[in-house]
Biotite code that builds the C-alpha atoms (Angstrom):
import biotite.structure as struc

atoms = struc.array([
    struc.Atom([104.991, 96.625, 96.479], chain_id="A", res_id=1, res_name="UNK", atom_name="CA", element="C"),
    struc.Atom([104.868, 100.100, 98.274], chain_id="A", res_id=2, res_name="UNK", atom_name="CA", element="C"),
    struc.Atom([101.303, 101.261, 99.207], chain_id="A", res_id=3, res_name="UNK", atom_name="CA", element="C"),
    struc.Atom([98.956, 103.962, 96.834], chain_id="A", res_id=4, res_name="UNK", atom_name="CA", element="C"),
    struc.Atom([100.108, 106.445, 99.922], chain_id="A", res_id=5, res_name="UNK", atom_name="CA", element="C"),
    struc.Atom([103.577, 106.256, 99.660], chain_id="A", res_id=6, res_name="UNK", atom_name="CA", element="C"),
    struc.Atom([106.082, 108.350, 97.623], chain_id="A", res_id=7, res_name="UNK", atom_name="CA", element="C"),
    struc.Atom([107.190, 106.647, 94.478], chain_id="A", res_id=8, res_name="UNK", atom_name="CA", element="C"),
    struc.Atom([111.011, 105.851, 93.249], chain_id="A", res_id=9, res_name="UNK", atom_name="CA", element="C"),
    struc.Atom([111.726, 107.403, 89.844], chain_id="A", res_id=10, res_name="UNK", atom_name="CA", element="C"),
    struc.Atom([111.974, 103.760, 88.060], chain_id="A", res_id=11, res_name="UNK", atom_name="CA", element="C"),
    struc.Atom([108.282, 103.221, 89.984], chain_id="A", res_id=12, res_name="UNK", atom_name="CA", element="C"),
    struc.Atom([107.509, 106.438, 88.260], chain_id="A", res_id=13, res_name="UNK", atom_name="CA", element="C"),
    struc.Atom([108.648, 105.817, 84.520], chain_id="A", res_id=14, res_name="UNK", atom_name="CA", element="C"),
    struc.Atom([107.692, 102.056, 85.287], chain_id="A", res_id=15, res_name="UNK", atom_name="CA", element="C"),
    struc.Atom([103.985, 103.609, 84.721], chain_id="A", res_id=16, res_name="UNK", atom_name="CA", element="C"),
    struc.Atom([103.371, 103.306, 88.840], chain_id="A", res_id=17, res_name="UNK", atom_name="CA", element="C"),
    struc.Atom([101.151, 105.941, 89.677], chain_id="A", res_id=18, res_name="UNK", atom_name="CA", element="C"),
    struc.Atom([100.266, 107.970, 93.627], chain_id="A", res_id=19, res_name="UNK", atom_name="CA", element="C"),
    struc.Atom([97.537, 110.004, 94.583], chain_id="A", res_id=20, res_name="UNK", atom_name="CA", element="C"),
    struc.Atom([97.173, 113.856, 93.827], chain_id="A", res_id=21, res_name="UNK", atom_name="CA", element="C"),
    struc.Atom([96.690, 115.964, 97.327], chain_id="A", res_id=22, res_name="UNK", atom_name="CA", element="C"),
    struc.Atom([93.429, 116.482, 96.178], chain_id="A", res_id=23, res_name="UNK", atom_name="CA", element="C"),
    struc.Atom([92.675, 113.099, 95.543], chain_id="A", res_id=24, res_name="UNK", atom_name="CA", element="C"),
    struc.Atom([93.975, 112.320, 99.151], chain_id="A", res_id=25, res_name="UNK", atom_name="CA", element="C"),
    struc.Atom([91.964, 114.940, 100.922], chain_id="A", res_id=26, res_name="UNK", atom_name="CA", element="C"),
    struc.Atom([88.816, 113.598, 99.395], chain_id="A", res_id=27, res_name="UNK", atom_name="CA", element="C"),
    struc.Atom([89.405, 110.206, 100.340], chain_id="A", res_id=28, res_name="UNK", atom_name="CA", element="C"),
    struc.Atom([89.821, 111.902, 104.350], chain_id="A", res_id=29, res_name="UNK", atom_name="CA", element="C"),
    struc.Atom([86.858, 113.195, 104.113], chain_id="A", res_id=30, res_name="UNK", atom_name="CA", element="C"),
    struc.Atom([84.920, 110.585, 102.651], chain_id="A", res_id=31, res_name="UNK", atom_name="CA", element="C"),
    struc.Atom([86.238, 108.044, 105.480], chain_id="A", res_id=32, res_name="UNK", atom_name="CA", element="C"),
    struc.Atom([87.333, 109.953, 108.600], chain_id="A", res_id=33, res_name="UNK", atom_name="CA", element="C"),
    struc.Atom([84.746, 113.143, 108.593], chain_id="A", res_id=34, res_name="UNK", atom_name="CA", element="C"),
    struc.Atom([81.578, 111.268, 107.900], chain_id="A", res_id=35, res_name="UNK", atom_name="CA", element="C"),
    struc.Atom([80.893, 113.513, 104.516], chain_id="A", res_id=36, res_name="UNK", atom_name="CA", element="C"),
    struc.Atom([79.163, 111.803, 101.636], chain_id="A", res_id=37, res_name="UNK", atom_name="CA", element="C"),
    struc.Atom([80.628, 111.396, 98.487], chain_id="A", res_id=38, res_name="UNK", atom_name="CA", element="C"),
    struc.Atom([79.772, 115.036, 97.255], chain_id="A", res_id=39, res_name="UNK", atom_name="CA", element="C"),
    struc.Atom([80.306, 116.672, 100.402], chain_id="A", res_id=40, res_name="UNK", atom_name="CA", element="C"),
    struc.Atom([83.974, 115.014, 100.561], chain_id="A", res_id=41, res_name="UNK", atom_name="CA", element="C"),
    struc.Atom([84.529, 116.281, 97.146], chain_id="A", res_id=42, res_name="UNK", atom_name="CA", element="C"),
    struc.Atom([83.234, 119.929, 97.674], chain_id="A", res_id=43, res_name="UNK", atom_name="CA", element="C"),
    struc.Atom([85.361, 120.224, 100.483], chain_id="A", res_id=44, res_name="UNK", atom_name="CA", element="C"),
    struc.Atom([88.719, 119.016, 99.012], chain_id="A", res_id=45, res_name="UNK", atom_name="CA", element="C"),
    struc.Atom([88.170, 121.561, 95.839], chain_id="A", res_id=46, res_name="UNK", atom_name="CA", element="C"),
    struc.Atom([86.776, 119.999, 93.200], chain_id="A", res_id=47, res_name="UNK", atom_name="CA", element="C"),
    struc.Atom([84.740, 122.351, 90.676], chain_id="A", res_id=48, res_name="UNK", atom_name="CA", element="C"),
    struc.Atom([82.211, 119.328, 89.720], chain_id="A", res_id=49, res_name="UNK", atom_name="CA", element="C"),
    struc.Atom([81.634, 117.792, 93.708], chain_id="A", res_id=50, res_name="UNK", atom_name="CA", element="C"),
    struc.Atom([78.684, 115.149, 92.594], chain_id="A", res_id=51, res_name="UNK", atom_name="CA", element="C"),
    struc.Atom([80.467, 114.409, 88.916], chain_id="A", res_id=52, res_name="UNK", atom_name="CA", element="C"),
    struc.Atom([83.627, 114.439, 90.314], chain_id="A", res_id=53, res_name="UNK", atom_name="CA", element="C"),
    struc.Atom([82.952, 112.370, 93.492], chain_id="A", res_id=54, res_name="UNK", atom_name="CA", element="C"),
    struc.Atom([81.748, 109.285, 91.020], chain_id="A", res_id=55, res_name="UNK", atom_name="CA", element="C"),
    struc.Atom([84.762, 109.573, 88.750], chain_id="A", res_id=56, res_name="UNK", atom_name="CA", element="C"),
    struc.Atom([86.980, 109.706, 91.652], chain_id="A", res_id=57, res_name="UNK", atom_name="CA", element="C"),
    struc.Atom([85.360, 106.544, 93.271], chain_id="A", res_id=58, res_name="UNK", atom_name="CA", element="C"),
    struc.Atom([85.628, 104.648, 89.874], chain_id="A", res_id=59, res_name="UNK", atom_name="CA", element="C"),
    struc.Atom([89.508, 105.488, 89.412], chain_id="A", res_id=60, res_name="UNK", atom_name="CA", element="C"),
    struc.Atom([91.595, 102.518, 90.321], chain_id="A", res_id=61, res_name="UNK", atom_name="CA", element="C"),
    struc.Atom([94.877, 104.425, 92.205], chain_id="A", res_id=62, res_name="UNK", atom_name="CA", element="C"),
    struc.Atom([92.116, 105.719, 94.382], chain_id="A", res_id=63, res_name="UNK", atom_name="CA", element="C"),
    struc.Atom([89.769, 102.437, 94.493], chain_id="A", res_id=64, res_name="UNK", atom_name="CA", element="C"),
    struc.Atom([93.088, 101.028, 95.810], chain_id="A", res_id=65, res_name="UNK", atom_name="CA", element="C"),
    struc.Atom([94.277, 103.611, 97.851], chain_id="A", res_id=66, res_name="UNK", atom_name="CA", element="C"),
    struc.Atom([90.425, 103.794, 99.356], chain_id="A", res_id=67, res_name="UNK", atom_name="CA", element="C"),
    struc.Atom([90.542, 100.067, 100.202], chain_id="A", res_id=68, res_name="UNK", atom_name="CA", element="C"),
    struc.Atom([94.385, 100.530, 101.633], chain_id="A", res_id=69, res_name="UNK", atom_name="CA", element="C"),
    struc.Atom([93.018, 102.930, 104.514], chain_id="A", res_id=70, res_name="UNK", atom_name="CA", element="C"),
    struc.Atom([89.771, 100.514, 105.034], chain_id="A", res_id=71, res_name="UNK", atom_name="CA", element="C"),
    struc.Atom([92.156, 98.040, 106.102], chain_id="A", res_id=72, res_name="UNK", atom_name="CA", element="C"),
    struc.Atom([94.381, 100.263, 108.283], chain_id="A", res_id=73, res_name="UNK", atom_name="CA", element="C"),
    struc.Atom([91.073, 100.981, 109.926], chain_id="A", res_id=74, res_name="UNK", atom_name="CA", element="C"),
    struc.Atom([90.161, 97.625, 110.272], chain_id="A", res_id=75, res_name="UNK", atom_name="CA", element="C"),
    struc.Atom([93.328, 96.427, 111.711], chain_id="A", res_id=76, res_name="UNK", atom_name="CA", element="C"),
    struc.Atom([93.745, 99.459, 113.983], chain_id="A", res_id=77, res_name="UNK", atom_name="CA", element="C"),
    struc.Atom([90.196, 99.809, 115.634], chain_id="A", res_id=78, res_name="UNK", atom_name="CA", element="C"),
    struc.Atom([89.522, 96.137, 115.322], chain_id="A", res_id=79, res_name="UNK", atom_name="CA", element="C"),
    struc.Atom([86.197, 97.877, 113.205], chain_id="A", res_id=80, res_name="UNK", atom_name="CA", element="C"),
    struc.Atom([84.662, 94.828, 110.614], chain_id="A", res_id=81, res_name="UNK", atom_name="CA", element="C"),
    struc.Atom([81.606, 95.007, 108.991], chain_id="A", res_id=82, res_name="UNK", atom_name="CA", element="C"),
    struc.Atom([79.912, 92.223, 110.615], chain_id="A", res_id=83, res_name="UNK", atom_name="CA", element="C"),
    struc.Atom([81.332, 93.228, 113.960], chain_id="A", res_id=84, res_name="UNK", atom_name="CA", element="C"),
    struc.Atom([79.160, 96.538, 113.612], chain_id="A", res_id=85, res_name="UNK", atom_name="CA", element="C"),
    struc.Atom([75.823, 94.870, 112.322], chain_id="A", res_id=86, res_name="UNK", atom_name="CA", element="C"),
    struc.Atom([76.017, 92.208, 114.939], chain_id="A", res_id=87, res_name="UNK", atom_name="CA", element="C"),
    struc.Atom([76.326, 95.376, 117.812], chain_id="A", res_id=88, res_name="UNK", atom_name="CA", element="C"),
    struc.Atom([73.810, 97.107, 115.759], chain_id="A", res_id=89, res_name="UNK", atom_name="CA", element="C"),
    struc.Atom([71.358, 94.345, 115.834], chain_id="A", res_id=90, res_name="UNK", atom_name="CA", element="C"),
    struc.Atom([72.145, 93.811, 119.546], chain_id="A", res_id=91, res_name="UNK", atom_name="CA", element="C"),
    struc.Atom([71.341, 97.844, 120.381], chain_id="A", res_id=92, res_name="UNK", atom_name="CA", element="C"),
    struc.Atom([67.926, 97.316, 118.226], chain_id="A", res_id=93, res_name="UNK", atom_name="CA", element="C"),
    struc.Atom([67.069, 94.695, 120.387], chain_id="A", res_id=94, res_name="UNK", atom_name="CA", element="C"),
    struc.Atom([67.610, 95.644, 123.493], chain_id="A", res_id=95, res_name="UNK", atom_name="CA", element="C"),
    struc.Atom([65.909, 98.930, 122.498], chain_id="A", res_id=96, res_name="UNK", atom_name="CA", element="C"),
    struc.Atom([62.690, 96.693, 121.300], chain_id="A", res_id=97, res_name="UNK", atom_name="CA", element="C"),
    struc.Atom([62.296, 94.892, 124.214], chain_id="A", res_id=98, res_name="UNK", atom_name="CA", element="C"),
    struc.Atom([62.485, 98.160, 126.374], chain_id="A", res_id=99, res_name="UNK", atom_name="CA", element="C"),
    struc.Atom([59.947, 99.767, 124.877], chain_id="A", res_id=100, res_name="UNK", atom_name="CA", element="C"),
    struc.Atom([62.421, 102.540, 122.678], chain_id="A", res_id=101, res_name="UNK", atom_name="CA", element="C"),
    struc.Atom([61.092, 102.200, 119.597], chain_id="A", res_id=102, res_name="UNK", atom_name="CA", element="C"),
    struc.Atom([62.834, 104.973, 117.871], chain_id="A", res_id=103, res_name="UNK", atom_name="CA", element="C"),
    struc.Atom([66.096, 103.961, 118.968], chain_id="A", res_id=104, res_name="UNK", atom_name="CA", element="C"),
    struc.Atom([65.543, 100.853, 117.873], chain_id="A", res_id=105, res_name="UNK", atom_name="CA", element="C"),
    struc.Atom([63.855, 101.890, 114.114], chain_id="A", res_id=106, res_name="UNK", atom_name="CA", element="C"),
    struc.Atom([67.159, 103.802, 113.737], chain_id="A", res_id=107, res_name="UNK", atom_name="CA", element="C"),
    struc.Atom([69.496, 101.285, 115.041], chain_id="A", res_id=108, res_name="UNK", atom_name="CA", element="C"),
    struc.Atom([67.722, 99.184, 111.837], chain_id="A", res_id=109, res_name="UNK", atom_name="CA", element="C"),
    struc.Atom([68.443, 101.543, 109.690], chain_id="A", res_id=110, res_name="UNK", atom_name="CA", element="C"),
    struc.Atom([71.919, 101.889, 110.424], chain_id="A", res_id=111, res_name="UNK", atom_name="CA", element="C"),
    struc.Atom([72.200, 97.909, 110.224], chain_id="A", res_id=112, res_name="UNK", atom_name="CA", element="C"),
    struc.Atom([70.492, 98.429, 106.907], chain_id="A", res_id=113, res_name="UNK", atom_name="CA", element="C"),
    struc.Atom([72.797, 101.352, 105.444], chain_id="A", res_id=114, res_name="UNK", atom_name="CA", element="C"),
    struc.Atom([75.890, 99.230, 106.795], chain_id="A", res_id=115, res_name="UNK", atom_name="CA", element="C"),
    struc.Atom([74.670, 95.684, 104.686], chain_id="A", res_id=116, res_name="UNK", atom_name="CA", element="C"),
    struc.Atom([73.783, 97.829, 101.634], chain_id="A", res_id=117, res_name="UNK", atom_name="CA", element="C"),
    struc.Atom([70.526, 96.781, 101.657], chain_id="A", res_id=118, res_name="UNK", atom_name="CA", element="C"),
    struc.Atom([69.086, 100.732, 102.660], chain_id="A", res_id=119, res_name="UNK", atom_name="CA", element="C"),
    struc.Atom([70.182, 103.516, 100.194], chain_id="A", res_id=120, res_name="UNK", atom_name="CA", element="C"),
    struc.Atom([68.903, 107.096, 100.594], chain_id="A", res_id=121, res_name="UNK", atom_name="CA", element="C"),
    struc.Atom([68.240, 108.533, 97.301], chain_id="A", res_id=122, res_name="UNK", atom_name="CA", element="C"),
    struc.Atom([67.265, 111.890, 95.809], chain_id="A", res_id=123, res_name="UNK", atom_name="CA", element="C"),
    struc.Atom([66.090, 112.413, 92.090], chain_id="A", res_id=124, res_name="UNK", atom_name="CA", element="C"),
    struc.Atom([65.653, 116.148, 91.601], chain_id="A", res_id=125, res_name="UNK", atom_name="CA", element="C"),
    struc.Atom([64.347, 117.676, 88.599], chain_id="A", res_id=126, res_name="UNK", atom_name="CA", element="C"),
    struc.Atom([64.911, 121.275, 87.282], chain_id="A", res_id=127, res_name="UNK", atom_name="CA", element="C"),
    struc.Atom([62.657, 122.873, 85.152], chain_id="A", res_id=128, res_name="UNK", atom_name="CA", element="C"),
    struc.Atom([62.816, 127.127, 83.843], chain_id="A", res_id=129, res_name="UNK", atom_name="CA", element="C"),
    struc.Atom([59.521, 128.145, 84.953], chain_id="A", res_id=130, res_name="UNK", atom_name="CA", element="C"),
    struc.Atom([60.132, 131.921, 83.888], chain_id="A", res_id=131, res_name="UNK", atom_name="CA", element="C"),
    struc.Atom([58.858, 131.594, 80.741], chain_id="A", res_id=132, res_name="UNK", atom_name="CA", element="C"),
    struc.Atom([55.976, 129.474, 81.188], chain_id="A", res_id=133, res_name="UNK", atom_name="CA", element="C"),
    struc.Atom([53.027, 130.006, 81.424], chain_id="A", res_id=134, res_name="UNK", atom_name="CA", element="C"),
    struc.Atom([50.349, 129.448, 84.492], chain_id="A", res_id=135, res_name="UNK", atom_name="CA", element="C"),
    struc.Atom([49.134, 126.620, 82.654], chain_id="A", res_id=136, res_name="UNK", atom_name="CA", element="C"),
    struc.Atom([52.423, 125.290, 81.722], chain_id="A", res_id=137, res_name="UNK", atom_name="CA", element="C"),
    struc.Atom([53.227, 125.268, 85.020], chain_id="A", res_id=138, res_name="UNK", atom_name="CA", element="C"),
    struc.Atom([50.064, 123.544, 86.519], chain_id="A", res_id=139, res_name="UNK", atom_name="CA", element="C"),
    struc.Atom([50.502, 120.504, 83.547], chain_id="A", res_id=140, res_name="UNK", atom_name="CA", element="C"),
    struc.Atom([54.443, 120.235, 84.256], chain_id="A", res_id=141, res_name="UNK", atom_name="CA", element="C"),
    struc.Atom([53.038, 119.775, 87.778], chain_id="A", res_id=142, res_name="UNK", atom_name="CA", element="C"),
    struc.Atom([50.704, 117.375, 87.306], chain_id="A", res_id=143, res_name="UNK", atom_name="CA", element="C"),
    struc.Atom([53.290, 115.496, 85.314], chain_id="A", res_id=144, res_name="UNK", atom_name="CA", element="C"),
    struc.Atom([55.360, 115.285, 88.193], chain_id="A", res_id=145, res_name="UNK", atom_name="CA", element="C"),
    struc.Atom([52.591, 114.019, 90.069], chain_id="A", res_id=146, res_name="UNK", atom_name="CA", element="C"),
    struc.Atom([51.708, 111.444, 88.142], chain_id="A", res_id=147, res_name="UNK", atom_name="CA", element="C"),
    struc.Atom([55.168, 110.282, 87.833], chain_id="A", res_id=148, res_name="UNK", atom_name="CA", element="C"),
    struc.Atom([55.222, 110.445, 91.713], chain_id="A", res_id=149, res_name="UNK", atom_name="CA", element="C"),
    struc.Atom([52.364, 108.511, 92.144], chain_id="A", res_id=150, res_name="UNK", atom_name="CA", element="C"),
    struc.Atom([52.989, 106.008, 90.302], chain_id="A", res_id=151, res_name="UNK", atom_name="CA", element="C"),
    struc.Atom([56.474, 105.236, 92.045], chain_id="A", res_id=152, res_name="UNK", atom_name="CA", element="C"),
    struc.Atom([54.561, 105.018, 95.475], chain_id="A", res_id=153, res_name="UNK", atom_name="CA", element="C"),
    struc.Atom([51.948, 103.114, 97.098], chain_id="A", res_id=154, res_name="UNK", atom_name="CA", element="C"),
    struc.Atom([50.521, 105.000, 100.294], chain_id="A", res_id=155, res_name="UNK", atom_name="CA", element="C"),
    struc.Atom([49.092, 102.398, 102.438], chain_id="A", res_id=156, res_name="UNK", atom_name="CA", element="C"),
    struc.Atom([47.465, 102.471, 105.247], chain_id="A", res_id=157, res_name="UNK", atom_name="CA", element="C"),
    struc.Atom([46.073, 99.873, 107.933], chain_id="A", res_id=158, res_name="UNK", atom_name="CA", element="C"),
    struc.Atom([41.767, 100.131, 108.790], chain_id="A", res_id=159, res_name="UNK", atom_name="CA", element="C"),
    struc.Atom([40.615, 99.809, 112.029], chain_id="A", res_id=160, res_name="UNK", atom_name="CA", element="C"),
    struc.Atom([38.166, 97.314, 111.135], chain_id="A", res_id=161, res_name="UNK", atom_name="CA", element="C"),
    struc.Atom([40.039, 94.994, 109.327], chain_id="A", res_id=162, res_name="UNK", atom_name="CA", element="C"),
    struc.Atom([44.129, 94.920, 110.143], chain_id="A", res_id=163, res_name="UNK", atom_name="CA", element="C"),
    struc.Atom([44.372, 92.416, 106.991], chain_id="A", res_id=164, res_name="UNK", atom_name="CA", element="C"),
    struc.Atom([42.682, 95.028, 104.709], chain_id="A", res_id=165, res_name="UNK", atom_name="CA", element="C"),
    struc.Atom([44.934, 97.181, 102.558], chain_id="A", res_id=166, res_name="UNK", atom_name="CA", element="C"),
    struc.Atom([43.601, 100.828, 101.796], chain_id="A", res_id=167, res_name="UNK", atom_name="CA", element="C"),
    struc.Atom([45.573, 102.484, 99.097], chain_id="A", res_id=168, res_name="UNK", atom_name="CA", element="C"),
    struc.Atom([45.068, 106.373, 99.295], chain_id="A", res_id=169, res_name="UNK", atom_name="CA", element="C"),
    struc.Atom([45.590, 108.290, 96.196], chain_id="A", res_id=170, res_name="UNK", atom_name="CA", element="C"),
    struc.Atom([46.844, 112.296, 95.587], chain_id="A", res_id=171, res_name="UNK", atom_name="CA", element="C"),
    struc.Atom([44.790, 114.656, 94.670], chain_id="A", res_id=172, res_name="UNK", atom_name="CA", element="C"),
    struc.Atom([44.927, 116.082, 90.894], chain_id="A", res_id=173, res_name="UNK", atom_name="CA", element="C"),
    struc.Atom([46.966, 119.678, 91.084], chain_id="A", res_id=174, res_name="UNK", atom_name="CA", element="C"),
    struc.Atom([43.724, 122.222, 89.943], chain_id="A", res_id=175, res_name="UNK", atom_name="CA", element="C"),
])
């Protein structure tokens, strides 16, 4: 069975076999060999709709397959595994710890993190028209967002006085 990659014979063709576009390719470089996220990889091979476009593209089976086909080349060429790069990533955080770098070894954990899936960075961004509201329209759409924000997060903080104690801070109401 000849790989996603390679060009198809006519039967493999009219036998329903199908091969990446060029476009689909050059996202799938970007997205694994020029450290772009999923949008960025899609942006920068063409696409008109880079954020739709980069799901739909990671949800289509040729390039699902063709995806996990140039995993494995990079596995079995760089010797790179998953659990070979947490293990050295949980070594560096270490060895960071015990000499005192604690920012080397915070990101170190996050990288270990990112790599088991159990870290995501995530953005939610609302759009609102504010041109034809009104000052006060504004301030409650504000305070809307506020109160949704709040009630996502917990700011806590450690007392002096008490390491066990909890204080939760709160926002301030938008006046």
């Amino acid at each position: 069975m000849p790989k996603v990659a390679e060009n198809l014979t006519k039967e493999q063709r009219l036998a329903g076999w199908k091969r990446l576009t060029d476009k689909q390719q050059d996202f799938l470089n970007n997205f694994m060999h020029k450290d772009m996220t999923q949008t960025q990889s899609a942006r920068s091979a063409g696409y008109a709709n880079p954020g739709v476009d980069a799901v739909r593209l990671l949800r289509n089976p040729v390039v699902q397959e063709r995806y996990q086909e140039m995993r494995e080349e990079a596995r079995s060429r760089f010797g790179v595994t998953i659990d070979k790069s947490v293990r050295d990533l949980l070594k560096m955080r270490n060895e960071a710890w015990e000499s005192g770098k604690f920012g080397e070894a915070i990101r170190a954990e996050e990288l270990r993190l990112k790599a088991t899936g159990l870290l995501v960075n995530k953005a939610h961004v609302l759009h609102e028209r504010t041109d034809s509201m009104t000052r006060e329209e504004i301030l409650a759409k504000l305070q809307e967002f506020q109160d949704i924000a709040q009630k996502r997060m917990k700011v806590a903080t450690t007392t002096h006085k008490d390491p066990d104690l909890i204080e939760q801070s709160s926002v301030k109401p938008i006046n």
